[in-house]
C-alpha positions, 0 to 999 in steps of 0.5 A: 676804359672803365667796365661798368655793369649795369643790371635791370629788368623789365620784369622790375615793373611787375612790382605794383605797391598800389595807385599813387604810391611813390615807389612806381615802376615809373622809376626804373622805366625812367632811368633805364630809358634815359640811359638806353637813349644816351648810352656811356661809353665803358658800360654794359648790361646784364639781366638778372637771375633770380636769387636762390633760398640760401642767398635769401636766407643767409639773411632773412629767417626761412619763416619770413622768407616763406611768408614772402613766396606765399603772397606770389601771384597775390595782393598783400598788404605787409605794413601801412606803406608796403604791399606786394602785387601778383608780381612782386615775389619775383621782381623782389627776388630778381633785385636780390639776385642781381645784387648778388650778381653784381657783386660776383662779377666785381669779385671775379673781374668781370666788371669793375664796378656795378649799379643795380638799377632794381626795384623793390628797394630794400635798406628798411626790411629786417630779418623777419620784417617787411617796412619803408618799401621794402621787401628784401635787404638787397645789400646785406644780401650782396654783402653776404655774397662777397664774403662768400666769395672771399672777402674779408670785409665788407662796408656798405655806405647808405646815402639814402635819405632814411636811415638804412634801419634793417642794414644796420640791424643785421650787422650791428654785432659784427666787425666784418661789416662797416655800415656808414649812414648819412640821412635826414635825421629825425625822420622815417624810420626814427633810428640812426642816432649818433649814438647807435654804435653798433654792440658787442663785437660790432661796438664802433662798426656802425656809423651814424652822421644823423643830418638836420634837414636842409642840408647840401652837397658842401654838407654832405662833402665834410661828411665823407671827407671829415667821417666816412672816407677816413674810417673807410680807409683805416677799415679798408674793405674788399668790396664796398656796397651803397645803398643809393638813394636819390631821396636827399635830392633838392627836388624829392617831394618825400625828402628835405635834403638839398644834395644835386646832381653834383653832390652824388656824383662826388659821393660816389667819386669818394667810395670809389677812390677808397675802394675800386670794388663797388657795386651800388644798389638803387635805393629811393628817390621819388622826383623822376628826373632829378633820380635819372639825373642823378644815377647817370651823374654816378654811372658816369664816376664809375665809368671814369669821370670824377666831380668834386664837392664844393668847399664848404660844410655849414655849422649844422653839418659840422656839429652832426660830424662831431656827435658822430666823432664824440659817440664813437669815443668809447668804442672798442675800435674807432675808425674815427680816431 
């Protein structure tokens, strides 16, 4: 029997970004509740810890990071979209540190996987900048912390409905850190084209599949099987790290995506096959039971189940793949080949 982990923390609700913002404590009180009231056999729960200064700052630069610390107990407003309430330096700092710690226990083999049911979210935030929700990069943090404890390559896959531009920044010149991204594309926060490669010794690290709207599971299936899955396999990673939105569900009111249930669930069996080492972090998603739905469609594939995608993958789909495939042509190594 699989030993999935699941870490969360009432202390997440805390987090008040303001009345009427999508990103409400209402997310994880809903999954959390939903999977609390029908339990998955192989599954068992932690709470967090908080992460430490080193943690953070092996990421963010010390300026930011005390900039952050210094709105603890206040109302701040960081960009037109993110704002921290008295609350909100913890629950940030606790979604880091449980980052961290799911990827400890999956190192170590205390778990065999993880997902980090955690709030704020945190692909959009960069190395000196709040943005998109986000006030710590929650997997570059994670990521940091498995090559801390012995890994020698790191992927993180980004299946959020925005591109993950903070993620993507920060290892953009490095070869020990694959970030694959498939999002709606153009759209929030604009970047994440074909072309961005990743530069100097990154150059080929960085893969982009930027998706019109109206794309489905099929869509998202050629994705992983004709680009994603194939350069995880030839980059072969110790641990792999999602960023797991739930924002391309057909039902999300901020994206026009049309993945299911189902098409989740198959993202998920994929990395899964590809690397055991896996620890997901809860990203976006706005339409609260399709996001429940979703999470426990993936919790079940870490704790053993598997789904398929449908056969399939429409010309938008296949024209996205083959800019990706064509940008990656003149890289100094191309996963893709």
């Amino acid at each position: 029997m699989s030993h999935t982990l699941l870490i969360s923390d009432p202390r997440f609700i805390e987090h008040d970004p303001g009345p009427g913002h999508p990103e409400s404590s209402a997310r994880i009180a809903t999954v959390v509740a939903a999977l609390e009231r029908s339990p998955l056999a192989g599954t068992f729960w932690m709470t967090p810890r908080l992460a430490t200064d080193d943690e953070m700052m092996a990421v963010h630069a010390r300026s930011y990071v005390v900039q952050l610390a210094a709105h603890q107990g206040t109302n701040a407003r960081l960009d037109p979209d993110t704002a921290m309430s008295p609350g909100s330096w913890h629950a940030a700092r606790l979604a880091a540190g449980a980052a961290v710690q799911a990827v400890e226990e999956v190192w170590s083999g205390r778990a065999n996987n993880a997902f980090v049911l955690a709030r704020p979210p945190g692909h959009h935030a960069e190395a000196a900048r709040a943005m998109g929700f986000c006030l710590l990069n929650n997997a570059a943090i994670a990521s940091e912390a498995a090559l801390r404890a012995g890994a020698s390559r790191v992927a993180i896959v980004d299946w959020d409905v925005h591109h993950g531009n903070g993620t993507q920044h920060l290892f953009e010149k490095r070869n020990d850190v694959l970030y694959l991204s498939a999002h709606q594309f153009p759209f929030y926060p604009g970047t994440g084209a074909a072309d961005e490669i990743g530069r100097d010794a990154g150059t080929g690290f960085t893969i982009n599949c930027a998706l019109p709207p109206s794309q489905g599971d099929a869509d998202y299936g050629a994705v992983f099987h004709d680009v994603f899955l194939p350069a995880l396999d030839r980059f072969a990673p110790d641990v792999v790290i999602v960023s797991a939105g739930f924002d391309a569900h057909a039902r999300d009111p901020l994206g026009e995506m049309r993945v299911t249930e189902r098409g989740f669930a198959a993202m998920c069996g994929g990395v899964a096959d590809a690397c055991p080492r896996l620890v997901l972090l809860l990203e976006g998603g706005y339409d609260l039971s399709a996001l429940a739905g979703s999470v426990r469609a993936c919790v079940q594939v870490l704790a053993g189940a598997r789904e398929t995608f449908p056969s399939g993958g429409g010309p938008q789909a296949v024209a996205a793949i083959l800019a990706t495939r064509g940008a990656h042509e003149r890289a100094t190594r191309n996963l893709l080949a």
